[in-house]
N, C-alpha and C positions, 0 to 999 in steps of 0.2 A: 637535893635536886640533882638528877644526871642531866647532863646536857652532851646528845652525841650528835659530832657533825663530822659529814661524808666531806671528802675535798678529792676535787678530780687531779690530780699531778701528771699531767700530758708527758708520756715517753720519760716517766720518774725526773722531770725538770721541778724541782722544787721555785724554783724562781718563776715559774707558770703554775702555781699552785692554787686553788682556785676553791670557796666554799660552795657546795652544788646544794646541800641540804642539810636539817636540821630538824634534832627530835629532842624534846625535855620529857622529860619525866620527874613528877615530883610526889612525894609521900605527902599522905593526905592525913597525917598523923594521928590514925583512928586503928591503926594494928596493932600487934603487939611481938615479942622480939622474934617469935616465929612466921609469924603471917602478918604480911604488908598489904595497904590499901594502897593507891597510886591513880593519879589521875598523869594524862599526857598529850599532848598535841605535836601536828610538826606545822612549820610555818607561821606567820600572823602577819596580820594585816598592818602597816606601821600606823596610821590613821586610825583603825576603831579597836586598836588591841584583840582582836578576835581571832582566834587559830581556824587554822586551815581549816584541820583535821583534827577532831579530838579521840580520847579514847580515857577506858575506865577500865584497873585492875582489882578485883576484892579478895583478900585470901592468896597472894601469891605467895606461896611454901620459901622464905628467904634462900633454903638449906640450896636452893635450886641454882642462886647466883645471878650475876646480873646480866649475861648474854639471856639465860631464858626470860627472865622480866623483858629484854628489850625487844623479843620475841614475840611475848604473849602484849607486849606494848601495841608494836604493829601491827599486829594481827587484829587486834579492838580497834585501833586508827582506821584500818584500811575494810574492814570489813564489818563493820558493826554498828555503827551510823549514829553513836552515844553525840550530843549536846552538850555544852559546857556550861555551867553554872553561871549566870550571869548577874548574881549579886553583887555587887560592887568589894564587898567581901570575902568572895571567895577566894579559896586556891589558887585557882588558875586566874580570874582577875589580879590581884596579886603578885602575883609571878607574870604576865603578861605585863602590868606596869612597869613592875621593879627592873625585867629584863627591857622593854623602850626606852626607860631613863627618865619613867613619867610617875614615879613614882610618888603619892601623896603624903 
């Protein structure tokens, strides 16, 4: 799982450092050493575990690296209006738990 988070630091004051936003991305362990599967969201609801925003990557070429994963991440977040699996066992349920602290 990556976990990248933006943080605003006003006039580089580390001591006003501040988290503005948040994206995970987790392999969905259905690739293999070349091509990764990945599901990802930014935000969630503390209350129903549900992401903001979600997003789906199938086939990402690894060799590419992780800025362009996190590229082709938002790009499916923000444009592409994917659903998150709402079985109690999936992925991203799962990882939505484990990261609330509600983990069963």
């Amino acid at each position: 799982m990556l976990r990248i988070t933006v943080e605003l630091v006003p006039h580089g004051d580390e001591d006003r450092a501040k988290e503005i936003a948040q994206m995970v991305i987790a392999n969905d362990g259905t690739g293999d050493p070349y091509l990764g599967n990945y599901e990802g969201w930014i935000g969630a609801d503390e209350y129903t575990d549900e992401p903001a925003k979600f997003g789906i990557i199938k086939g990402h070429d690894r060799s590419k690296g992780v800025w362009e994963l996190v590229r082709l991440m938002l790009k499916s977040i923000l444009h592409e209006n994917h659903t998150p699996n709402q079985e109690k066992q999936s992925l991203s349920q799962r990882l939505l738990r484990r990261l609330a602290g509600r983990e069963e």
